[in-house]
LUMVO-542941 format. One record per residue: residue number from 1; z negated, y, x negated of N, C-alpha, C in turn; residue in one letter. Coordinates in nm, 4 decimals, decimal comma. Each point is the difference from the previous one (the first is absolute). Example, Ala and Ser with C-alpha at 12.3 -4.5 7.8 and 13.67 -1.06 7.14 Angstrom:
2
pos 1; nw -0,7800; nv -0,5690; nu -1,3190; caw 0,0000; cav 0,1190; cau 0,0890; cw 0,0000; cv 0,1200; cu -0,0900; code A;
pos 2; nw 0,0720; nv 0,1050; nu 0,0350; caw -0,0060; cav 0,1190; cau -0,0820; cw -0,0730; cv 0,1090; cu 0,0770; code S;
This chain:
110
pos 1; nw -11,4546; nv 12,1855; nu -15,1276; caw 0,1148; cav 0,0169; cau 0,0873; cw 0,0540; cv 0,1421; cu -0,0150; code X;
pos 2; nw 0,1346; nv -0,0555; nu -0,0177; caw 0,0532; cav 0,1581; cau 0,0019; cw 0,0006; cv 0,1050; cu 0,1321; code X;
pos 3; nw 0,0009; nv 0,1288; nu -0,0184; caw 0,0457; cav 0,0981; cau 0,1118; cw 0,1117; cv -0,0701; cu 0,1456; code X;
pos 4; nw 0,1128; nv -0,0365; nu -0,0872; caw 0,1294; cav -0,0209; cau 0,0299; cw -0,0078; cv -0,1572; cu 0,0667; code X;
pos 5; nw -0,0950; nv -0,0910; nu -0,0614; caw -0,0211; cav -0,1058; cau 0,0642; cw -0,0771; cv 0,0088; cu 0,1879; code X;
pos 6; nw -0,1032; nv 0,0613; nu -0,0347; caw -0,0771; cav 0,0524; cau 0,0707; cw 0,0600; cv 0,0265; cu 0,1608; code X;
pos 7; nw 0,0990; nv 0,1253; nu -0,0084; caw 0,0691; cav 0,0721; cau 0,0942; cw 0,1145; cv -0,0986; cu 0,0230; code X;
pos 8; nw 0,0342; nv -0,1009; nu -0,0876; caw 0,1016; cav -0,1039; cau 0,0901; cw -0,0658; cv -0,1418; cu 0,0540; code X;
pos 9; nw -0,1490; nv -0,0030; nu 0,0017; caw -0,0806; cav -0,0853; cau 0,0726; cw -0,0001; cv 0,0950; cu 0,1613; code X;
pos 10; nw -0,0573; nv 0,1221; nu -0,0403; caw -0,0070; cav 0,0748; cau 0,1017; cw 0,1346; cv 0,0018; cu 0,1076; code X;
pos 11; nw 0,0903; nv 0,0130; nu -0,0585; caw 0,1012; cav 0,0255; cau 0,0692; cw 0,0401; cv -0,1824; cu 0,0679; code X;
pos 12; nw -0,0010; nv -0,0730; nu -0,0485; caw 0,0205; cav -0,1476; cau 0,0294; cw -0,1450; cv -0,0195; cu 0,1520; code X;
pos 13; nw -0,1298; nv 0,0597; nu -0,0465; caw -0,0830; cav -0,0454; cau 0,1221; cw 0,0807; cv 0,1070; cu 0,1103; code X;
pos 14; nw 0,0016; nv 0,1104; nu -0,0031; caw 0,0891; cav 0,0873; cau 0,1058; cw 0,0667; cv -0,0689; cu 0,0651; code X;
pos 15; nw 0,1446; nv -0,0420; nu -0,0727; caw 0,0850; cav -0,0735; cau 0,0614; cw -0,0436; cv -0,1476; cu 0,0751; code X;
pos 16; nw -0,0845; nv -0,0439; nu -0,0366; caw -0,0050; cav -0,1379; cau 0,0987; cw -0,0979; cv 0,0864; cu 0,1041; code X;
pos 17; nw -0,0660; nv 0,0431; nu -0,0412; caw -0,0621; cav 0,0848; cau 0,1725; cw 0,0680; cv 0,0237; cu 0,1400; code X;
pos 18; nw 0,0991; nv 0,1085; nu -0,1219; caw 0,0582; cav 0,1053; cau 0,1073; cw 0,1179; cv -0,1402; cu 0,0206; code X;
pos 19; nw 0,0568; nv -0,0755; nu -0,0650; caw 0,0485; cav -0,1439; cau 0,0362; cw -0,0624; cv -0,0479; cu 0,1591; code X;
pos 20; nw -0,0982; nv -0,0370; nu -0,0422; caw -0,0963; cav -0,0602; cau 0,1034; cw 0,0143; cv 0,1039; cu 0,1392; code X;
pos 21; nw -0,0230; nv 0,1142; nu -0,0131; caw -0,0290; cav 0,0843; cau 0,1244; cw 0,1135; cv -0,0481; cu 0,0567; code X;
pos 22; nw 0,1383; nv 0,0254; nu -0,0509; caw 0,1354; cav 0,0100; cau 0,0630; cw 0,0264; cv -0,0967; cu 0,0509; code X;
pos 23; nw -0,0734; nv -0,1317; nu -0,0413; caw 0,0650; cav -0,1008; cau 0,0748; cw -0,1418; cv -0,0213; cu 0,1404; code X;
pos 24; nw -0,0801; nv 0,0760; nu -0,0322; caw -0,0641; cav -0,0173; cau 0,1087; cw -0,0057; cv 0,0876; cu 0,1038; code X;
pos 25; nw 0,0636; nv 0,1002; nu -0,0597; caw 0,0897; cav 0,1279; cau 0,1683; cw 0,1450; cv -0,0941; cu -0,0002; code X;
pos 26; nw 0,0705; nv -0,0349; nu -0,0537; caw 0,1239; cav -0,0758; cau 0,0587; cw -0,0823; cv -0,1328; cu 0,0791; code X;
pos 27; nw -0,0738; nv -0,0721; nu 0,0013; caw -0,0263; cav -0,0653; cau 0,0714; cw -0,0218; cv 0,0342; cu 0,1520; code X;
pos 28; nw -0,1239; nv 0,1102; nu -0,0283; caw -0,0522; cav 0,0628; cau 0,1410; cw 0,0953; cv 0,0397; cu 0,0638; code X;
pos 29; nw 0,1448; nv 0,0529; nu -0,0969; caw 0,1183; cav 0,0765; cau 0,0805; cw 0,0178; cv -0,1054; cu 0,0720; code X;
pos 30; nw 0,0568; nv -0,1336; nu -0,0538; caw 0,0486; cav -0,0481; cau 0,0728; cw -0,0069; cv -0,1015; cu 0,1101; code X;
pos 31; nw -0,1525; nv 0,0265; nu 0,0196; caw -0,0663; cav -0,0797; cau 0,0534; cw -0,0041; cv 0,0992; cu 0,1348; code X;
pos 32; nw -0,0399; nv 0,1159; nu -0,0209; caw 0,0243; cav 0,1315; cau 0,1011; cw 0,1686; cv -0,0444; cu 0,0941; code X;
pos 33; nw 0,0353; nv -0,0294; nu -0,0824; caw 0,1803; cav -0,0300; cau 0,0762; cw -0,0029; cv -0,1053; cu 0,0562; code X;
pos 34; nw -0,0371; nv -0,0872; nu -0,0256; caw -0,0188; cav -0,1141; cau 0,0528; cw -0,1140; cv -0,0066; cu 0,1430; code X;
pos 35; nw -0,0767; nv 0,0949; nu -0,0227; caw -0,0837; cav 0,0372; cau 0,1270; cw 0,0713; cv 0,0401; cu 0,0943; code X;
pos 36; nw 0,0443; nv 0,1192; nu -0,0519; caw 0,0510; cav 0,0934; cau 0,1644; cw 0,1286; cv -0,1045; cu 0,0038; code X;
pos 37; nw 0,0626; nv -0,0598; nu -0,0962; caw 0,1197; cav -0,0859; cau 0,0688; cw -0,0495; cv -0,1214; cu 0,0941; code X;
pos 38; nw -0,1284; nv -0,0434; nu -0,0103; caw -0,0184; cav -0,0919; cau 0,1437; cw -0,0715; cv 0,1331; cu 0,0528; code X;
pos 39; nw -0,0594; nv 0,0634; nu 0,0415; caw -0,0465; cav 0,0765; cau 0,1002; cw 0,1548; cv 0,0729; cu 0,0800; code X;
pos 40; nw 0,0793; nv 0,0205; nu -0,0798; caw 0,1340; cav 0,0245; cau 0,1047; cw 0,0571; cv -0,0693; cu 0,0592; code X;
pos 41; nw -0,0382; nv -0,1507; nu -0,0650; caw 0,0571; cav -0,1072; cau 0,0897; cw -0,0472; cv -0,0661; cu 0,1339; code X;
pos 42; nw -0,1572; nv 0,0430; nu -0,0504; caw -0,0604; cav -0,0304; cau 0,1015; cw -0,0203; cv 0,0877; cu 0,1319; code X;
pos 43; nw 0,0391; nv 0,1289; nu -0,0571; caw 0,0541; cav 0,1037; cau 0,1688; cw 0,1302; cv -0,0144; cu 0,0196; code X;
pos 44; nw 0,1017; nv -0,0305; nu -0,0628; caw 0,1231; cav -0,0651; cau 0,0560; cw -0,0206; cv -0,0620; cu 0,0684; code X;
pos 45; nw -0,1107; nv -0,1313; nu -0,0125; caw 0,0029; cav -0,1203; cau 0,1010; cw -0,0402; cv 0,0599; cu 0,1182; code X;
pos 46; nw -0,0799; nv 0,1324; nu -0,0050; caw -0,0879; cav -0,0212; cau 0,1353; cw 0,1302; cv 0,1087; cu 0,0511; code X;
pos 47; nw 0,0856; nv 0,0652; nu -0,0408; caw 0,0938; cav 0,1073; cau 0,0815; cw 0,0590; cv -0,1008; cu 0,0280; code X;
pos 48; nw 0,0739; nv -0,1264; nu -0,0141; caw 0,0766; cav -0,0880; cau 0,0087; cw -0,0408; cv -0,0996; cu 0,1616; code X;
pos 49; nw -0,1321; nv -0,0126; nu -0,0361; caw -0,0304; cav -0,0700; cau 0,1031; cw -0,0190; cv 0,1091; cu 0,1016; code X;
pos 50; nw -0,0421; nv 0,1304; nu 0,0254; caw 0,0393; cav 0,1043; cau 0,0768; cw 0,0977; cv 0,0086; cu 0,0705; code X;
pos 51; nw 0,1069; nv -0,0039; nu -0,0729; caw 0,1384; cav 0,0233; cau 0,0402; cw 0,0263; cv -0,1446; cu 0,1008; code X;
pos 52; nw -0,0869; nv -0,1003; nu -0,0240; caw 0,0125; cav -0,1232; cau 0,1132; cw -0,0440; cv 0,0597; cu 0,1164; code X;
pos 53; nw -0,0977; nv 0,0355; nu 0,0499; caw -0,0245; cav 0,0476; cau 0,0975; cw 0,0520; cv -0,0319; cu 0,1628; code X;
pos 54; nw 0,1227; nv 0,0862; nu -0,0220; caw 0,1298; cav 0,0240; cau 0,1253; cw 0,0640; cv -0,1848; cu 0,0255; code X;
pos 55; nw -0,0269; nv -0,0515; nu -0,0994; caw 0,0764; cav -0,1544; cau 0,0411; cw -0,1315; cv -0,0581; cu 0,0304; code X;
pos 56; nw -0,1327; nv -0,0102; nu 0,0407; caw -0,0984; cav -0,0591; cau -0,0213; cw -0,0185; cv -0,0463; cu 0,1701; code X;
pos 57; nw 0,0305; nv -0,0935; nu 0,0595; caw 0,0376; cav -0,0093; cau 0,1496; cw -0,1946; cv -0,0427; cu 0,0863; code X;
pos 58; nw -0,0529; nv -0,0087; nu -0,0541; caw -0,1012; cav -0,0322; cau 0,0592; cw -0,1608; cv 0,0563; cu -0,1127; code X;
pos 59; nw -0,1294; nv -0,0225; nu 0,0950; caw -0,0979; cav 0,0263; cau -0,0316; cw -0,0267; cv -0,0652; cu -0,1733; code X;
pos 60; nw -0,0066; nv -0,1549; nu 0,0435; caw 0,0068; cav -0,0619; cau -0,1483; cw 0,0907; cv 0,0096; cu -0,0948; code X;
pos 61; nw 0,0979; nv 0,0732; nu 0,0191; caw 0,1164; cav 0,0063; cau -0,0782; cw -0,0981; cv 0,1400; cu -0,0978; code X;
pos 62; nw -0,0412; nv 0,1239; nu 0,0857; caw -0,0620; cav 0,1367; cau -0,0238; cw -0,1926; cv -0,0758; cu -0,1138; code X;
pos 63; nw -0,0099; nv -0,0743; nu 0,0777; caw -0,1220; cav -0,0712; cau -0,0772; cw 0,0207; cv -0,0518; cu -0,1399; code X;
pos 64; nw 0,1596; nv -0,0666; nu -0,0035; caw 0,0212; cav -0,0528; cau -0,1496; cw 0,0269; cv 0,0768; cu -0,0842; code X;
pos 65; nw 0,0331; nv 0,1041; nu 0,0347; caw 0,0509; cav 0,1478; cau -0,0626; cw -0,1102; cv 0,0821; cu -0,0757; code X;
pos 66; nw -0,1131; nv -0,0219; nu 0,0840; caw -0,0930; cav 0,0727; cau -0,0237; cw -0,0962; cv -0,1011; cu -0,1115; code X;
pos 67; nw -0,0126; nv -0,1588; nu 0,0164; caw -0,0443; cav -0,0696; cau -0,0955; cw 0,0808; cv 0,0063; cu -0,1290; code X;
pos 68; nw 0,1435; nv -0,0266; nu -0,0027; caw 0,0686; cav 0,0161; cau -0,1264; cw -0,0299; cv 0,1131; cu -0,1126; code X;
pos 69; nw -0,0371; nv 0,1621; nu 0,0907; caw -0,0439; cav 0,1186; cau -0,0734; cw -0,1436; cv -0,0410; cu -0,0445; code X;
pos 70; nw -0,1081; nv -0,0382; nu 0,0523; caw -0,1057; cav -0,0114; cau -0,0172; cw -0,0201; cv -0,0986; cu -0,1152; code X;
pos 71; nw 0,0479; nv -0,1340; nu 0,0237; caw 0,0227; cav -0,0974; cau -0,1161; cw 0,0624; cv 0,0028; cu -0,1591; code X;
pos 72; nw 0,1159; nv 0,1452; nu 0,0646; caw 0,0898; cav -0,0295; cau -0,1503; cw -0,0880; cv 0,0860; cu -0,1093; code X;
pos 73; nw -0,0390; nv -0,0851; nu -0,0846; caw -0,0529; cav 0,0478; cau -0,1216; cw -0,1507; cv 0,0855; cu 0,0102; code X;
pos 74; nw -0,0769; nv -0,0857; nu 0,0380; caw -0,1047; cav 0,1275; cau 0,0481; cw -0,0747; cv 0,0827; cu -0,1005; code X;
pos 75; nw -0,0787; nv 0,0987; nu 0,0170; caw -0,0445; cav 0,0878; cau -0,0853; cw -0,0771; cv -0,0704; cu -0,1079; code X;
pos 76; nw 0,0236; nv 0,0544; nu -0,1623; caw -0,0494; cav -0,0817; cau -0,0864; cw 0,0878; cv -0,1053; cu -0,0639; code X;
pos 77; nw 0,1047; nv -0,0746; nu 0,0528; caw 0,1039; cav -0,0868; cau -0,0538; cw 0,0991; cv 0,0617; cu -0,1087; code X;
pos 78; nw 0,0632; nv 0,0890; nu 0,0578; caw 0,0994; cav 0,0868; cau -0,0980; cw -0,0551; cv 0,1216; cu -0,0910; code X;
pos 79; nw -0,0579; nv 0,0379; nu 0,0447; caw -0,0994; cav 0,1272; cau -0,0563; cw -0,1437; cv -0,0015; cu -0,0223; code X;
pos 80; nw -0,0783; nv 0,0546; nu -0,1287; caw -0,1264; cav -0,0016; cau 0,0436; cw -0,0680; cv 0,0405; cu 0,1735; code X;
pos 81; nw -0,0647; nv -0,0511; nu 0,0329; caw -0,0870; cav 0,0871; cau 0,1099; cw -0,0874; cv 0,0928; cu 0,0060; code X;
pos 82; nw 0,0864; nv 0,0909; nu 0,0868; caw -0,1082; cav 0,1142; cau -0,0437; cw 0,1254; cv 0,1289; cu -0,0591; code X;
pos 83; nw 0,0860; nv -0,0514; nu -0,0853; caw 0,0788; cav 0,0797; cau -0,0428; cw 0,0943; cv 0,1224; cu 0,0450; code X;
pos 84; nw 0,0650; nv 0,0686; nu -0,0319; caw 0,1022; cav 0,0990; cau 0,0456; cw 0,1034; cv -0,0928; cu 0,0924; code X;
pos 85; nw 0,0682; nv -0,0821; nu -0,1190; caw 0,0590; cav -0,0799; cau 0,0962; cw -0,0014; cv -0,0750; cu 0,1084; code X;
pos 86; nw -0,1500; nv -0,0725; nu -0,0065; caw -0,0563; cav -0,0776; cau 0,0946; cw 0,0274; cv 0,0953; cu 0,1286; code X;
pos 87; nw -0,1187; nv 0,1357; nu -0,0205; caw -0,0006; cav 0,0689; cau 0,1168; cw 0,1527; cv 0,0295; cu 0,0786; code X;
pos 88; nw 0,0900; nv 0,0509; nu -0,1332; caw 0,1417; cav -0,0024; cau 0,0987; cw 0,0578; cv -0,0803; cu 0,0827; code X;
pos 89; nw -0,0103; nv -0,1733; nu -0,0784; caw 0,0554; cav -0,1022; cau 0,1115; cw -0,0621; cv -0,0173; cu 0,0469; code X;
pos 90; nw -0,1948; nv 0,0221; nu 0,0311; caw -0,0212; cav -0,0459; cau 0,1427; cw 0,0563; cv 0,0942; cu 0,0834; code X;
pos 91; nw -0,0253; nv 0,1605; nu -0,0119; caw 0,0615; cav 0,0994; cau 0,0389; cw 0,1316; cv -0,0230; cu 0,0665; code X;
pos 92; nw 0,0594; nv -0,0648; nu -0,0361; caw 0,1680; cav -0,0329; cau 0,0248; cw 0,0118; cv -0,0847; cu 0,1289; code X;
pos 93; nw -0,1453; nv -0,1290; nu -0,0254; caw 0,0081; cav -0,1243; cau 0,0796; cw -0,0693; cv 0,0382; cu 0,1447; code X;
pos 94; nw -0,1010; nv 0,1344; nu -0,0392; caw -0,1040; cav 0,0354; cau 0,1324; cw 0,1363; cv 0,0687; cu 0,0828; code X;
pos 95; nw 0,0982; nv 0,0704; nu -0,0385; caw 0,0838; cav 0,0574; cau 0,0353; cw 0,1299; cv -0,0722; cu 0,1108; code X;
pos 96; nw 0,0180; nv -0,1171; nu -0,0788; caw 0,0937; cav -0,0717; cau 0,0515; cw -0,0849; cv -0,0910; cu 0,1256; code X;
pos 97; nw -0,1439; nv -0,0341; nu 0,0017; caw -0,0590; cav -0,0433; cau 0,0798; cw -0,0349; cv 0,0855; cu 0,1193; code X;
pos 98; nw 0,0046; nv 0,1157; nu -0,0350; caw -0,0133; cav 0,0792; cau 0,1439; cw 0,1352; cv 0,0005; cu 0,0475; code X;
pos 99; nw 0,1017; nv 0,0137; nu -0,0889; caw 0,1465; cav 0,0696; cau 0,0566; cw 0,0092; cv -0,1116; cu 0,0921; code X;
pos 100; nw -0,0180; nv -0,1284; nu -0,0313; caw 0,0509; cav -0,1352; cau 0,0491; cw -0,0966; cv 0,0043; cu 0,1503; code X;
pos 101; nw -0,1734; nv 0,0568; nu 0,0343; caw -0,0247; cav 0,0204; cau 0,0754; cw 0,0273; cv 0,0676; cu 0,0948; code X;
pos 102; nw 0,0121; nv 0,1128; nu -0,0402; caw 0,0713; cav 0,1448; cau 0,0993; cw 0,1182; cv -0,0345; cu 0,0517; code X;
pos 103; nw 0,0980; nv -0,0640; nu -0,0905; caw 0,1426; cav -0,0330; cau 0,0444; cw 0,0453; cv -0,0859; cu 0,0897; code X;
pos 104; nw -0,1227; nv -0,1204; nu 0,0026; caw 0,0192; cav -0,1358; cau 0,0524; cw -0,0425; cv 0,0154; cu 0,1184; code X;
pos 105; nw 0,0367; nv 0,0737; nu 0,0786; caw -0,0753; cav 0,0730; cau 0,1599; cw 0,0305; cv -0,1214; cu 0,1269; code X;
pos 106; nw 0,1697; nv -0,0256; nu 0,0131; caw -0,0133; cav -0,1242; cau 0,0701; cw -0,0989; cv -0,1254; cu -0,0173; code X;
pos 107; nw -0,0438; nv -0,0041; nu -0,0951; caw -0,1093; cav -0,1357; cau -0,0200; cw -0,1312; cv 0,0317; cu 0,0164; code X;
pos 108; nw -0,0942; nv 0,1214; nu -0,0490; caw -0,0874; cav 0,0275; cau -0,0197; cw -0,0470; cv -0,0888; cu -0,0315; code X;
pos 109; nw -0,0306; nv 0,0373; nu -0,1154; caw -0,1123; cav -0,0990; cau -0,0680; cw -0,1569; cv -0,0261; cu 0,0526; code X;
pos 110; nw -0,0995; nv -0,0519; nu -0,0008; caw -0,0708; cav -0,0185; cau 0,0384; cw -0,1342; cv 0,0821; cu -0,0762; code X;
């Protein structure tokens, strides 16, 4: 085998490597996007149902409010568990579950 043969084997294994890597950071990229894009959706939902609050005319009305946050998507469904993200949307959901407590003063919850 020549010199010249040699260094264009070399250069051919390179390229499917460094091939390979790229499509496996474009994956992770976009799999990363696809994460935090349901983890934003899923604190939209819970600011959303927040913002119900003020129309919520009774105790069980304040109870369904508080099951809908708890139910939607629970930890582990959208995100690994355990994760950055995870921790943020429960973070988000423990948040909206107190606000909905503290706020909901005519009913007191039980």
């Amino acid at each position: 085998m020549s010199k010249t043969w040699k260094m264009r084997k070399l250069q051919v294994i390179l390229l499917v490597i460094l091939s390979g890597v790229l499509l496996l950071q474009s994956y992770r990229l976009w799999s990363l996007h696809l994460q935090v894009a349901q983890a934003e959706e899923q604190i939209f939902f819970f600011e959303e149902t927040q913002a119900l609050l003020p129309k919520q005319k009774t105790s069980a009305d304040v109870e369904e409010l508080i099951a809908a946050v708890e139910r939607y998507y629970p930890s582990g469904t959208k995100q690994k568990t355990g994760s950055h993200l995870d921790r943020i949307v429960e973070a988000a959901r423990k948040r909206t579950i107190d606000y909905i407590n503290t706020n909901s003063i005519p009913f007191q919850r039980k």
